[in-house]
Structures are given as C-alpha cells and as structure tokens.
C-alpha positions in Angstrom: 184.5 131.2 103.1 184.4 133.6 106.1 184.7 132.0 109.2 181.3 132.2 111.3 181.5 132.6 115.5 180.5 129.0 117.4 177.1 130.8 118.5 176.1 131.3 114.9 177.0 128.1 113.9 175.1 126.3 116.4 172.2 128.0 115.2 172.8 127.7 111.8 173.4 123.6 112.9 169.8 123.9 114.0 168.5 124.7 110.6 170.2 120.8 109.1 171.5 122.8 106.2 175.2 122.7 104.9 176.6 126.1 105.4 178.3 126.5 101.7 179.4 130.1 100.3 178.2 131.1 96.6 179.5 133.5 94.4 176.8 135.9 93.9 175.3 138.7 95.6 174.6 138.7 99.7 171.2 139.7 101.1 171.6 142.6 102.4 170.9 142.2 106.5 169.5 145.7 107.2 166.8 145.0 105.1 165.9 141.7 106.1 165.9 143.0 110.0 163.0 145.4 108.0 161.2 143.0 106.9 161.2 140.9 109.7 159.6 143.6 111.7 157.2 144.5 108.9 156.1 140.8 109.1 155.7 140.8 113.0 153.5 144.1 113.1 151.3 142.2 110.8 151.1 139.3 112.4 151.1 140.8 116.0 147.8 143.1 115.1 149.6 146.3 116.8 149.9 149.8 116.3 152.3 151.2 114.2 154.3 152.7 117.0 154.2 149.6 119.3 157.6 148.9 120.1 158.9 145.3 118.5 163.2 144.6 119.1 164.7 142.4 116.6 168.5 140.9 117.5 171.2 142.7 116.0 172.3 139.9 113.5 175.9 139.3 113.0 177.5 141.6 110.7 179.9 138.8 109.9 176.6 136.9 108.5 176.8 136.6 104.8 173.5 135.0 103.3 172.7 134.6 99.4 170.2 136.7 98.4 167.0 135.7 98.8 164.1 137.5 96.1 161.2 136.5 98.6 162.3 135.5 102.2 159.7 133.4 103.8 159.0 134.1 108.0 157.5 131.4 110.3 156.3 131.8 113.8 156.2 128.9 116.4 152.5 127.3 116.6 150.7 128.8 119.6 147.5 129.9 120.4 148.6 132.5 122.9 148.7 136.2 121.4 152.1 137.2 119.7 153.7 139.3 122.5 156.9 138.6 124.4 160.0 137.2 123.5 160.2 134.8 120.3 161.9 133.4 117.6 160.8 134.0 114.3 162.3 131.3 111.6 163.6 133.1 107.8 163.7 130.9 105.0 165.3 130.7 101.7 164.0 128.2 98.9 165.4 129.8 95.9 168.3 130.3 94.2 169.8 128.9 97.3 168.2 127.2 100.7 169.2 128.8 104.3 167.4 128.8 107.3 167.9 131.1 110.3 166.1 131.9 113.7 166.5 135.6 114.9 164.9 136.6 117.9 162.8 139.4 118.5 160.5 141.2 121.3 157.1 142.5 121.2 155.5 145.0 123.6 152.1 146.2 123.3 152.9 149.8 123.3 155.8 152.2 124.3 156.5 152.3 128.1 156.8 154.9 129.7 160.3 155.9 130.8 158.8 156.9 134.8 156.3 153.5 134.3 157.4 149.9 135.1 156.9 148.0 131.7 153.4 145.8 131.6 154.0 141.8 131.2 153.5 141.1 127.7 152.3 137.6 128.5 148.5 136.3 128.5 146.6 136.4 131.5 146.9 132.4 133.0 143.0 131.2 133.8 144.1 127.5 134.8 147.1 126.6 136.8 149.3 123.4 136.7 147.9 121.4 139.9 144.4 123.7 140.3 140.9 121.9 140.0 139.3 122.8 137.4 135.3 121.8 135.8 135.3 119.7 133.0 132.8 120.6 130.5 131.3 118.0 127.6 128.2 117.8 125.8 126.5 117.9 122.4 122.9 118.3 121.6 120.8 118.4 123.8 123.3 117.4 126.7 126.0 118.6 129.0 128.3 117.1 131.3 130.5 118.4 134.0 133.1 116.8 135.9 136.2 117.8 137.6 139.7 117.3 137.1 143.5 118.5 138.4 144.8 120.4 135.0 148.2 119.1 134.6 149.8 122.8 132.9 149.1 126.4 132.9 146.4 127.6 130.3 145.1 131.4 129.0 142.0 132.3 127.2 141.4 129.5 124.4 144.8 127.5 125.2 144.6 124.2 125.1 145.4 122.0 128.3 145.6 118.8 129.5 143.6 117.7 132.9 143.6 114.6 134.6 140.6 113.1 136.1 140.0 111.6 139.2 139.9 108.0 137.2 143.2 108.6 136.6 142.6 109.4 133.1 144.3 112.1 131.1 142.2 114.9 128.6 142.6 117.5 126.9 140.4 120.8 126.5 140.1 124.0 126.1 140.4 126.9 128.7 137.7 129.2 129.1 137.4 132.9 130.5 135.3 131.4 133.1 138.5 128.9 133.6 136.4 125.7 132.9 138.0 124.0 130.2 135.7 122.2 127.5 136.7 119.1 126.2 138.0 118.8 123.1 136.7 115.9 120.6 
C-alpha cells in the first residue's frame, strides 16, 4: 500500500471509508478530472468555452477503477459559479469517496479586465428590514421583520419578527421575502 500525504488523508477521513489497496486495475485520474468537468458544464448551464478549474489531484492517488463514477454537488439554490466541491463516488466493484475542488467562471476574462464576482447578486442582508409577505386565496399579508442571513434571488432565509419569533421565506427580486409554508 502506497503511502498517502496527511492532506489526502484527512480528506479521504471525511469520506468514513477504510482506505484499503486492491489488486486490480487503478482509475485512471486524467480521465476522471474529464469527467468531472464534463459533469460541471452540464450542471452549471455554460458555454462550452466558459472557463471551469478542477484541483490537480495527487498523482500519488491510486483509486480502483470505477465503470460509472457518480458526482454530487452541495444542496444550494444559488447558481453553480464560484468555488466548490464536487463529491465522486464509487459503489461498485469497490466503494471510495473523494471531494475535489473546482472553480467556475462565467466566461473567459479578459487578460487587461479585472475578473467579474462569480457569486449571486445579495437582495436581503443579515440585520436589514425586510417585508414579510403571506397570503393564500383571496388574502395577503405583510409584516416586517430583521432577516437574520444574507439571501439572492429565490434563496431561502430566515427573518425574525418584531414578536420575537423566527421565519423562514423566500427572497424575492423585489427583496421581500414570502413566507414559506
């Protein structure tokens, strides 16, 4: 069994797998950095030339091979740009789990331009009062509150009344948020 660097290992400790070597043939890395890409350009919605880095994985990595790697992204509402980690997964013929991480621009910058924030425009800002918005058929309601985190476009966040009472909703364009049944 190679021996892996502490950095990898504390990642591969993340994934609560035991670490074991099999005889066999190795996944070959180049092409899993490939198809990790492949995967975020679907995901993301971009262009084809929209610039997406992956880590350099180490080369000291050895992984069995895996027929049909499976990629997960974290659970979040905002749009896929930025830094992230992207979770691979092996169930078959043997389990591993890693976490590579990987950044995703909207398109190429230019090399005289400053690079454009990849990160959603914020509507509702930890401590700003905001309009509460309810209602059903027939009936709205409006009431204000102090929202408690910072929220884009269809993000939901939670705002506390002046009760005292904690909700949660969902942040508009308009930068109401609409409660959430």
């Amino acid at each position: 069994m190679k021996k892996l660097p502490i950095h990898l290992l504390a990642v591969l400790g993340l994934c609560g797998n035991v670490w074991a070597q099999t005889p066999g043939p190795a996944h070959d890395l180049a092409a899993l950095k490939t198809q990790l890409v492949q995967f975020l350009r679907a995901e993301s919605g971009l262009a084809e030339d929209a610039p997406i880095r992956v880590a350099a994985l180490e080369p000291t990595l050895t992984l069995a091979h895996c027929p049909a790697p499976v990629f997960s992204l974290p659970n979040s509402a905002a749009p896929l740009r930025g830094s992230i980690r992207v979770g691979v997964r092996c169930s078959a013929p043997q389990v591993w789990n890693l976490y590579v991480s990987a950044v995703i621009q909207d398109k190429p910058a230019a090399a005289s331009a400053k690079p454009r924030p990849s990160r959603a425009i914020t509507l509702v800002k930890a401590g700003q009062t905001v309009t509460l918005l309810a209602g059903g058929p027939g009936f709205k309601i409006s009431h204000e509150g102090r929202a408690l985190a910072n929220a884009s476009d269809g993000q939901t966040v939670q705002v506390r009344t002046p009760s005292g009472q904690v909700v949660t909703g969902q942040a508009t364009p308009e930068g109401i948020v609409v409660l959430t049944p």
